[in-house]
C-alpha positions as semicolon CSV with decimal commas, in nm:
position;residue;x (nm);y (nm);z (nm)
1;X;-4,401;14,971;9,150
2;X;-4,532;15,339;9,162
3;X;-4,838;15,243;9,241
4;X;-4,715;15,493;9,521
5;X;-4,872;15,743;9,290
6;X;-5,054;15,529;9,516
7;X;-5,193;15,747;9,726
8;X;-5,290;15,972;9,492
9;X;-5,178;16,309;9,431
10;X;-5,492;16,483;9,530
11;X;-5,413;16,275;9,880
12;X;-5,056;16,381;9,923
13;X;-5,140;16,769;9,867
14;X;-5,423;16,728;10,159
15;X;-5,156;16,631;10,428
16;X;-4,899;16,830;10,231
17;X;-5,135;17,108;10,337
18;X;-5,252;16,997;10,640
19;X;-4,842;16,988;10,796
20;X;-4,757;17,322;10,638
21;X;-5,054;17,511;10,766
22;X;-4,962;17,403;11,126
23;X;-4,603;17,480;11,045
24;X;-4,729;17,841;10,935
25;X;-4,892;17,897;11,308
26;X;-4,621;17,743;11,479
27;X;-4,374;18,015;11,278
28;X;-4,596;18,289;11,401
29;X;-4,604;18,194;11,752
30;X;-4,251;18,146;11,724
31;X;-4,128;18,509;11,575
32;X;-4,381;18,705;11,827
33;X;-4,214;18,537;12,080
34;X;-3,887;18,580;11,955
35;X;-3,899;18,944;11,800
36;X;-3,871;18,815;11,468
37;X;-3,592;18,555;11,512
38;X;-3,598;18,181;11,380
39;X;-3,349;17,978;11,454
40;X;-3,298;17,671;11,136
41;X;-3,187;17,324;11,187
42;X;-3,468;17,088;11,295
43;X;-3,750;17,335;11,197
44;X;-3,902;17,118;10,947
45;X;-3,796;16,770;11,052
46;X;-4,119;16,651;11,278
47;X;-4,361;16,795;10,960
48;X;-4,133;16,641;10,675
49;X;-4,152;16,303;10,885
50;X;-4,584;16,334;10,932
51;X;-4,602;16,362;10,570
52;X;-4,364;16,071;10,475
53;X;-4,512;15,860;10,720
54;X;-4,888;15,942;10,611
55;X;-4,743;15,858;10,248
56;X;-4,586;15,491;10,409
57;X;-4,862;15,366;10,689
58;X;-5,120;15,662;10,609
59;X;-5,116;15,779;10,956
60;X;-5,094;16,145;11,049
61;X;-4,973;16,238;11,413
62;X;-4,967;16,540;11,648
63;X;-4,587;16,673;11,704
64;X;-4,615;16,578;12,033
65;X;-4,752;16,173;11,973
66;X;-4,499;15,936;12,146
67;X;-4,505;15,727;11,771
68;X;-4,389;16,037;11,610
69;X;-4,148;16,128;11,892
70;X;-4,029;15,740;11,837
71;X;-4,028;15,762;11,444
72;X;-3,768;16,126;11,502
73;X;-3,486;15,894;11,749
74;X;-3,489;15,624;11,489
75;X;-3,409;15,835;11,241
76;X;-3,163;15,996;11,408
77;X;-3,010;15,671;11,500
78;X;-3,004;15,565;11,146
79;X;-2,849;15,900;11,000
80;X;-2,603;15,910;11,282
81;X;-2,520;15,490;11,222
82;X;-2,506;15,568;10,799
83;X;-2,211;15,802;10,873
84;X;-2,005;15,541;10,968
85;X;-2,141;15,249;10,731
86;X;-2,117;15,512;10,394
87;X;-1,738;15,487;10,368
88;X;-1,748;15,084;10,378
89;X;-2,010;15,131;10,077
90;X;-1,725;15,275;9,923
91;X;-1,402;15,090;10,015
92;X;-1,542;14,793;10,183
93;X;-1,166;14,657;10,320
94;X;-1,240;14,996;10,616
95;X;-1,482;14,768;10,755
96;X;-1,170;14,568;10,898
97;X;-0,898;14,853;10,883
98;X;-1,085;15,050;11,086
99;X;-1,360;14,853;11,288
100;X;-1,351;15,073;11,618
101;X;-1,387;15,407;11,417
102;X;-1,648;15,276;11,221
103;X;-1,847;15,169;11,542
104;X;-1,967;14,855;11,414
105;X;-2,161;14,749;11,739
106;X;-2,311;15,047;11,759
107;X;-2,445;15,032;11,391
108;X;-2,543;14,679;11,396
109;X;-2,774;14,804;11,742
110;X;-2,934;15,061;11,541
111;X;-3,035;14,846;11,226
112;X;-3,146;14,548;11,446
113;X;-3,345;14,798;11,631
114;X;-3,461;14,972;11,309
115;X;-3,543;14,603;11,127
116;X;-3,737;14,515;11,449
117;X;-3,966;14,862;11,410
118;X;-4,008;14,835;11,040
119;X;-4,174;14,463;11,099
120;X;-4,384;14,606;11,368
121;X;-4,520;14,800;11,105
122;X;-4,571;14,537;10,878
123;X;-4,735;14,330;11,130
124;X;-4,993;14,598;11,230
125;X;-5,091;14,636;10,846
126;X;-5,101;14,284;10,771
127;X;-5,352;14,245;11,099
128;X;-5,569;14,506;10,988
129;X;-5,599;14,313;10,667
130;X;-5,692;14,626;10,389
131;X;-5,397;14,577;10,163
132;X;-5,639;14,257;10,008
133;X;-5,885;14,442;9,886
134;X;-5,821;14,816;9,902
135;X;-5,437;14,921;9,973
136;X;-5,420;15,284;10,168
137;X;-5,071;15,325;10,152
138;X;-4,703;15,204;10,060
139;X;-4,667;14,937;10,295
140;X;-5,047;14,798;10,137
141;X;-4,932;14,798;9,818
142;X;-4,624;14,634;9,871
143;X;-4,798;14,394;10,103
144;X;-5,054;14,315;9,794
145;X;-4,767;14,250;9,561
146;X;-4,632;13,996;9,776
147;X;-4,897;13,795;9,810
148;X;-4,996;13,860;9,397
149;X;-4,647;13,681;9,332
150;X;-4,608;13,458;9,607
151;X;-4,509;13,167;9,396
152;X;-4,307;13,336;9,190
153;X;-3,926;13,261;9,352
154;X;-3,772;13,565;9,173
155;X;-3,967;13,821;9,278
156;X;-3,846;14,151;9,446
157;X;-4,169;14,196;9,621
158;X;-4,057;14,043;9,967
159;X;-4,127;14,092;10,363
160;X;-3,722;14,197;10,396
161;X;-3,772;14,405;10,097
162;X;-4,047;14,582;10,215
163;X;-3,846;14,621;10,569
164;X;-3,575;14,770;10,392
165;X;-3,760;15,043;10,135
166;X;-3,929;15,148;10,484
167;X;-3,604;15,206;10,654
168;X;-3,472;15,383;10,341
169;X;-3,752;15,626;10,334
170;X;-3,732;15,712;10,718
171;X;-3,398;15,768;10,644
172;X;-3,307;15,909;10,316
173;X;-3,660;16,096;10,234
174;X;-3,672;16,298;10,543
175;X;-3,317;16,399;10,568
176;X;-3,226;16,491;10,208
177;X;-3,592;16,707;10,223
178;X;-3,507;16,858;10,566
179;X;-3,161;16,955;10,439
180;X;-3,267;17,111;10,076
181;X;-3,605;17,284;10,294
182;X;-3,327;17,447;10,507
183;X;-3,100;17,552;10,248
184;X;-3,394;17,702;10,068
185;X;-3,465;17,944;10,365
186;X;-3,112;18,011;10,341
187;X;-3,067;18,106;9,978
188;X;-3,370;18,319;9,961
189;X;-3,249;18,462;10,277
190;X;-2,920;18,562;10,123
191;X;-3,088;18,669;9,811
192;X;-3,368;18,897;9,865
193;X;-3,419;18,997;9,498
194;X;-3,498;18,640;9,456
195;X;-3,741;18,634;9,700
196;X;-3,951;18,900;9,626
197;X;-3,944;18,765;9,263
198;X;-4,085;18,448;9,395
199;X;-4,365;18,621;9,613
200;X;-4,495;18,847;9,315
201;X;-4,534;18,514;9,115
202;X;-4,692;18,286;9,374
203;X;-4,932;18,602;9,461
204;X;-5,045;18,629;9,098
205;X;-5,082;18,268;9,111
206;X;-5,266;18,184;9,410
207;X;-5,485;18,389;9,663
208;X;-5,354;18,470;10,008
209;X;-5,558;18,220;10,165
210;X;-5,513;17,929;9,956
211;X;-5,159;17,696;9,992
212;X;-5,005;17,651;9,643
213;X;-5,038;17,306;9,464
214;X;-4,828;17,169;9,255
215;X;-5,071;17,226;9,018
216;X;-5,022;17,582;9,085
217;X;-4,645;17,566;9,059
218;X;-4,644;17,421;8,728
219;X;-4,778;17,806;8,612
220;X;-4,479;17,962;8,827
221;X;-4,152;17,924;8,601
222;X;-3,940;18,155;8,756
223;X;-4,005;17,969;9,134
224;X;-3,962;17,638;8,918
225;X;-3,616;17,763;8,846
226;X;-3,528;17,873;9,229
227;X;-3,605;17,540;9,364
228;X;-3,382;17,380;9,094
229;X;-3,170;17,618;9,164
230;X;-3,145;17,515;9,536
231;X;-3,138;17,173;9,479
232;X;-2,829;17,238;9,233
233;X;-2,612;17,483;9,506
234;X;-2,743;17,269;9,778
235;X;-2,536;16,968;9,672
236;X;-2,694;16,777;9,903
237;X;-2,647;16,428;9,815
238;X;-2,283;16,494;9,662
239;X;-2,151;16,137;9,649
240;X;-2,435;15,885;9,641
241;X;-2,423;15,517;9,703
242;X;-2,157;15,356;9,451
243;X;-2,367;15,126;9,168
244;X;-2,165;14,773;9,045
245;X;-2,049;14,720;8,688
246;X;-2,338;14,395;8,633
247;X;-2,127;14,309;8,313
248;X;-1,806;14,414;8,149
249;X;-1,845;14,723;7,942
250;X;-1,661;14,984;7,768
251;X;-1,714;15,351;7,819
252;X;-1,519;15,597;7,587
253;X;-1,247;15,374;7,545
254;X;-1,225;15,251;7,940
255;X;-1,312;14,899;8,021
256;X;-1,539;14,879;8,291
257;X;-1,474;14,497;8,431
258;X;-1,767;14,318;8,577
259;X;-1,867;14,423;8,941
260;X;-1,664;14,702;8,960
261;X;-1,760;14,963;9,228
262;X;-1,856;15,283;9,040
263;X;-1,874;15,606;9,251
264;X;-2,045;15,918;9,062
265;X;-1,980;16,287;9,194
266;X;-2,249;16,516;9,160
267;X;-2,070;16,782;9,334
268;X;-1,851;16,762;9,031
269;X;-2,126;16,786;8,789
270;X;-2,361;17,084;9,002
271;X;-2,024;17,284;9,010
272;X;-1,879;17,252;8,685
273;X;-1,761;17,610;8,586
274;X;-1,733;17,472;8,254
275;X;-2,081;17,409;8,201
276;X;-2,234;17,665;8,447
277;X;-2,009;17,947;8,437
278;X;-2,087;18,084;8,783
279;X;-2,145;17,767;8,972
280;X;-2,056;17,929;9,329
281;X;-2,365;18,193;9,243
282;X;-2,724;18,165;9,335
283;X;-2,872;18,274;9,033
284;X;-3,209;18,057;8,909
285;X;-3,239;18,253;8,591
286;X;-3,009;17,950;8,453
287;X;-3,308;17,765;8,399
288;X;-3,530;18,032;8,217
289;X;-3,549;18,086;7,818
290;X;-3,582;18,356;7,629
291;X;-3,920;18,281;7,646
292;X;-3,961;18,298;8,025
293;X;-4,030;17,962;8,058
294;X;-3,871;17,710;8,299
295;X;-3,604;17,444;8,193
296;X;-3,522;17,169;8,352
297;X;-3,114;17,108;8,273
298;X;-3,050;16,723;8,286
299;X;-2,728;16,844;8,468
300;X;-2,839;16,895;8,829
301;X;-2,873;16,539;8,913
302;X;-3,003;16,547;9,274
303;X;-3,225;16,227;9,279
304;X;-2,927;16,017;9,063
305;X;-2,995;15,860;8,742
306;X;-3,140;15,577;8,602
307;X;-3,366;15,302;8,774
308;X;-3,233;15,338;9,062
309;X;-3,249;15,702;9,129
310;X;-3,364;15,822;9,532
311;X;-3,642;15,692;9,678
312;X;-3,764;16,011;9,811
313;X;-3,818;16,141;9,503
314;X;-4,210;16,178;9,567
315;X;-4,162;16,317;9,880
316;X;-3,889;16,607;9,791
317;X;-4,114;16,713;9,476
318;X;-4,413;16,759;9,648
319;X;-4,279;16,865;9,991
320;X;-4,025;17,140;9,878
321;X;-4,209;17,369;9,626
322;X;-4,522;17,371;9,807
323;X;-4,354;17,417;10,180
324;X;-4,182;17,675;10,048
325;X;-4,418;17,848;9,836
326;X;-4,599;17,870;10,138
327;X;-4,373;18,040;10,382
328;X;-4,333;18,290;10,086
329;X;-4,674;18,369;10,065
330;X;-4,644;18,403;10,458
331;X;-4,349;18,558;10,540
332;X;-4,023;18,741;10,417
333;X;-3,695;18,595;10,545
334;X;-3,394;18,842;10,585
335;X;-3,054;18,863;10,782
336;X;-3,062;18,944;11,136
337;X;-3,023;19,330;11,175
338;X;-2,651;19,400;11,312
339;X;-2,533;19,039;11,229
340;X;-2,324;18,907;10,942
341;X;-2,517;18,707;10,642
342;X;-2,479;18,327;10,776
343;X;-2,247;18,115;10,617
344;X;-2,316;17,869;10,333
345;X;-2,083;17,616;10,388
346;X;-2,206;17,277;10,495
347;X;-2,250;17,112;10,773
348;X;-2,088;16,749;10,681
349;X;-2,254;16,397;10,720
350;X;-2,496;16,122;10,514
351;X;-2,561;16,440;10,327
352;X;-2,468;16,802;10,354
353;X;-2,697;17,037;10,524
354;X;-2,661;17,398;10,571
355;X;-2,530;17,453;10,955
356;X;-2,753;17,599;11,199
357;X;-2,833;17,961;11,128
358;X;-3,069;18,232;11,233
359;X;-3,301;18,460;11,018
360;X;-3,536;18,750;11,082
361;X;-3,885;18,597;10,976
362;X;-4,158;18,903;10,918
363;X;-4,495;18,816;10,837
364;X;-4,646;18,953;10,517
365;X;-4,945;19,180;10,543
């Protein structure tokens, strides 16, 4: 059901725009009051959560509304709840080997309380009544799909369906963005040849005053290949949620009984020296031809595969290229004089994220 083009492209680039031009002034507040220094961990989290909510309810907030301030804790509570509940995925028997570790009060707490907002949302859409006859948003469109096969007893398209795809995208599409957003800043910052690469193409590309589209990225091969790039290093999702075997099957002479739990490693496949060579190494020419065109490579397999690959997958592919382009076209990012480069190594959890670092943010003339 990607209707979700839904809210049309032209839609998503207007708040896309909207959150990163405000994120632009609050940067330059933030390194004139700060000689230059920008501390990165929750920079981007209240802006990536605006545009994914504008995308779900189509509401935009101010940083400071109490529903956005709400929206932040709940996510929060559900990342902080999934690190516990992501190993019983896996090996369900933990849930009773281990039931204090795995704090299953406190999880069931932050669901309830998490099922309980999602319906509120419902509720207020279903009231207003647009999803009948024009749908603004995701929760519309689902909504008129529900009531388009309400007799049929199969269908997908229910209330508790709904309630869960809007939990998933609080959760999933605004951590696994935050986390590859950060990481970004950090591998330019670490790579300056990289960046300046990146600004020369994004300045013959778009004027100084205008934020990049996507439609603008598409003519930018070489900034293509950097965010691949990132999302490849980044390894943020390295383990995602195990799939079950719906039959018995045979793969390259293994038998594969029905409803066997199947984990797949993507850390395995985005650092494969095998395939890549230098897997440990920052280096987005991977992904350009002899041609100088970009290349997508089937082997960095950050959203998953098949029909159910991440949800976020709108979000990240509009939200990453063009926040970043932007700050490019804005700013350079380099090491804080006198200080060692920051560290690369994760920060563990639902998904890896870089930990917190600092960066000396200049803006460009």
């Amino acid at each position: 059901m990607y209707d979700l083009e839904v809210t049309q492209r032209h839609s998503m680039q207007s708040v896309i725009e909207a959150e990163i031009c405000d994120l632009v002034t609050e940067f330059r507040t933030e390194i004139k009051s700060s000689n230059g220094t920008l501390t990165i961990r929750t920079t981007f989290i209240l802006s990536v959560l605006n545009v994914l909510w504008c995308m779900i309810a189509g509401v935009r907030y101010a940083h400071d509304d109490p529903k956005l301030v709400k929206m932040l804790e709940k996510n929060f509570g559900m990342t902080k709840a999934q690190t516990f509940i992501d190993p019983v995925h896996s090996f369900p028997f933990l849930k009773k080997v281990f039931p204090k570790f795995l704090k299953t009060d406190y999880v069931s707490k932050v669901f309830e309380e998490s099922h309980q907002y999602s319906q509120s949302l419902i509720n207020e859409r279903k009231m207003e009544g647009a999803y009948l006859q024009e749908p603004q948003n995701y929760i519309d469109c689902f909504l008129k799909k529900i009531e388009e096969s309400k007799n049929d007893a199969k269908s997908v398209y229910t209330t508790e369906n709904l309630q869960m795809m809007i939990e998933d995208f609080m959760q999933t599409g605004s951590t696994t963005s935050v986390g590859t957003l950060n990481y970004g800043v950090l591998f330019l910052t670490l790579n300056p040849k990289v960046q300046q690469r990146c600004q020369a193409e994004i300045d013959a590309v778009v004027p100084r005053h205008l934020v990049p589209t996507l439609d603008d990225i598409e003519k930018m091969p070489y900034f293509q290949a950097t965010i691949l790039e990132t999302h490849r290093l980044g390894n943020i999702v390295p383990i995602p949620i195990p799939r079950v075997a719906p039959t018995n099957w045979t793969l390259r002479g293994y038998t594969i009984p029905k409803d066997t739990i199947i984990i797949s490693n993507h850390y395995s496949v985005h650092m494969d020296e095998e395939y890549w060579g230098d897997p440990k190494t920052f280096r987005p020419d991977r992904f350009i031809n002899d041609k100088g065109e970009f290349v997508q490579d089937k082997h960095v397999c950050q959203f998953g595969f098949g029909k159910r690959y991440c949800i976020g997958v709108t979000l990240t592919n509009s939200v990453i290229p063009i926040y970043i382009a932007t700050l490019l076209q804005n700013f350079n990012f380099s090491v804080l004089p006198g200080t060692s480069p920051p560290t690369t190594d994760p920060e563990l959890g639902v998904s890896l994220s870089p930990q917190e670092f600092s960066v000396h943010v200049t803006a460009r003339p």
